[in-house]
C-alpha positions as CSV (number, residue, x, y, z in Angstrom):
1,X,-1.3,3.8,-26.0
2,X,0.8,3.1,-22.8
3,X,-1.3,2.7,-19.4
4,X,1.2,3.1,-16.9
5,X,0.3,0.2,-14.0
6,X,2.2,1.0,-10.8
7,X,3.3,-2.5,-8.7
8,X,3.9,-2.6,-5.0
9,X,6.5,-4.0,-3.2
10,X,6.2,-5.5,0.2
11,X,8.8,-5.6,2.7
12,X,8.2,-7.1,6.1
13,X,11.2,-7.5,8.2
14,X,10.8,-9.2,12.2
15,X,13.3,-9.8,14.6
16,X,13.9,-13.3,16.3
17,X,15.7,-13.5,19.7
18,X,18.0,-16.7,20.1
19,X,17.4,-16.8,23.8
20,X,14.5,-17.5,25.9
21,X,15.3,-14.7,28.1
22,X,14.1,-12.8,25.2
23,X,10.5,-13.9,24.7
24,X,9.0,-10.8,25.4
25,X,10.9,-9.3,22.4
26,X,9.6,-11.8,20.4
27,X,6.1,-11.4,21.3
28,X,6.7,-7.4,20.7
29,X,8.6,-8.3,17.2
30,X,5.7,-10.5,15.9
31,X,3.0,-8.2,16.7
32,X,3.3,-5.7,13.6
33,X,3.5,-8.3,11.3
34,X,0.6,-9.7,12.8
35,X,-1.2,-5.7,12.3
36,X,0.1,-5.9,9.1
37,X,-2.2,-8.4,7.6
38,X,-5.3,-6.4,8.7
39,X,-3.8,-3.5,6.7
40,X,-6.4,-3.2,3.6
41,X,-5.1,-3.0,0.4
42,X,-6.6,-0.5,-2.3
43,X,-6.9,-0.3,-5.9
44,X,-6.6,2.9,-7.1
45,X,-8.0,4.4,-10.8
46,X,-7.9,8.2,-12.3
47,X,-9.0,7.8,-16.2
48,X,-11.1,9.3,-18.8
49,X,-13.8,7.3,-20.5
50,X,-13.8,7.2,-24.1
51,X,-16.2,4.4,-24.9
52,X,-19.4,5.0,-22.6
53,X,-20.9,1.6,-23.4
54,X,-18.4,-0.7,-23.3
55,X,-17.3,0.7,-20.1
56,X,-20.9,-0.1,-18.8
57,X,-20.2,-3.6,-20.1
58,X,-16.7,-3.5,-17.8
59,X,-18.8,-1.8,-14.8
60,X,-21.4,-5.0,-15.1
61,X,-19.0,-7.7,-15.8
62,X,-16.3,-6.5,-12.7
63,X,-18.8,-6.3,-10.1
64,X,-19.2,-9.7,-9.0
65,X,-15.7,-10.5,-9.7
66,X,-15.0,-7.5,-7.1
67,X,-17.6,-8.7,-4.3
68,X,-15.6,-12.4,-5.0
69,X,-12.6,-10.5,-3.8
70,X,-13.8,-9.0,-0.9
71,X,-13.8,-5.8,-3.0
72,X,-16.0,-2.9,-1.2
73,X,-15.9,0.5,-3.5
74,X,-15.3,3.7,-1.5
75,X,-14.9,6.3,-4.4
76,X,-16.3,6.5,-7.7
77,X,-17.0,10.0,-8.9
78,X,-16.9,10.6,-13.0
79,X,-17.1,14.4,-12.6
80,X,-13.8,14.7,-10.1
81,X,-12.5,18.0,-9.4
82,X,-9.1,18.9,-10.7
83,X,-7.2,21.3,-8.3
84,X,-3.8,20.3,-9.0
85,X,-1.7,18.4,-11.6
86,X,-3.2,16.6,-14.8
87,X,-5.5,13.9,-13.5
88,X,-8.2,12.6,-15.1
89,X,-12.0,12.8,-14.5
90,X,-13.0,9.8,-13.1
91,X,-11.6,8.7,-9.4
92,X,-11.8,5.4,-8.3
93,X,-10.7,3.5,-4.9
94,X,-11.7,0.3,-4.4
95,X,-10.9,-1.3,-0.3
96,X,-9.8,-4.8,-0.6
97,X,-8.8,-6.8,3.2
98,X,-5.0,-6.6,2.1
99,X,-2.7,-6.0,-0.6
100,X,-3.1,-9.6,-1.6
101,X,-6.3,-9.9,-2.0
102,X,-6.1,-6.7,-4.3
103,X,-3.4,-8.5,-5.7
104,X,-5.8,-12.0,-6.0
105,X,-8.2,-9.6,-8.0
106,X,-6.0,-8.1,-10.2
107,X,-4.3,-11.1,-11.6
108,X,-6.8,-13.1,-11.1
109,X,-8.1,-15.3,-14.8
110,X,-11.4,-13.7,-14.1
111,X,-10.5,-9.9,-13.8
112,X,-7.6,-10.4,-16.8
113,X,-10.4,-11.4,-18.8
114,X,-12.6,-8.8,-18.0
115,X,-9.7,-5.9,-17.8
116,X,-9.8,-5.7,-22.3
117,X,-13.2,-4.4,-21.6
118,X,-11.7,-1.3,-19.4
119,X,-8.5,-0.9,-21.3
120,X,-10.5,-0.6,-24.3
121,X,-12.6,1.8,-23.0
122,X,-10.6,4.0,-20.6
123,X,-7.6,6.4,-20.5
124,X,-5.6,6.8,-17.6
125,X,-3.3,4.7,-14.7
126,X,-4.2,2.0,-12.4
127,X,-2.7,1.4,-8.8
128,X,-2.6,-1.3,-6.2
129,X,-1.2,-0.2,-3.0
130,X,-1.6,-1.2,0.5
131,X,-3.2,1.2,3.5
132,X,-1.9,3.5,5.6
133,X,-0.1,1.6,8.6
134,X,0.7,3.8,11.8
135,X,4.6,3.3,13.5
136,X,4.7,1.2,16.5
137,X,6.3,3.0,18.9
């Protein structure tokens, strides 16, 4: 059974001036990459549960790892609504700080561990993915 886990890629780019003259474009070049790192990063789940009680053994088990994190869930509903496409029944988003810490969770010994317990007991897709971020102007 594949579950499909999308990755991220992040791409920052800044621009240096070579002069002094050009300090204030420096200052205006570092500060979205300083905004950037107050972006929160989110980890995304749509799935079906097929195994009701080991699932509650996943829910129990990833909860402190989650808070460890800095992990704060916004959504869990396991009766979504379906208005468009296929997507499963249960809707997940879970706000981390930043990509990376999502990205500390996920990988982390701890959560790999605990993960068998969810890909045992779920159907569906996974993604990490950072926050909206407006356009300086």
């Amino acid at each position: 059974m594949n579950r499909p886990i999308a990755g991220t890629v992040i791409g920052l780019a800044i621009a240096f001036a070579t002069s002094v003259g050009h300090a204030q474009d420096v200052k205006a070049a570092a500060a979205p990459a300083a905004a950037s790192s107050t972006v929160p990063g989110y980890l995304i789940a749509n799935f079906t549960i097929r195994d009701q009680a080991m699932f509650q053994k996943y829910r129990d088990a990833v909860r402190p790892i989650s808070l460890k994190y800095k992990g704060k869930p916004i959504v869990f509903n396991a009766n979504a609504r379906r208005v468009e496409g296929s997507p499963q029944t249960v809707m997940v988003v879970v706000e981390f700080p930043s990509l990376a810490a999502v990205e500390s969770f996920y990988f982390s010994p701890e959560y790999t561990e605990v993960k068998k317990l969810r890909l045992a007991s779920t159907e569906g897709t996974l993604v990490l993915t950072e926050g909206f971020q407006p356009l300086q102007p």
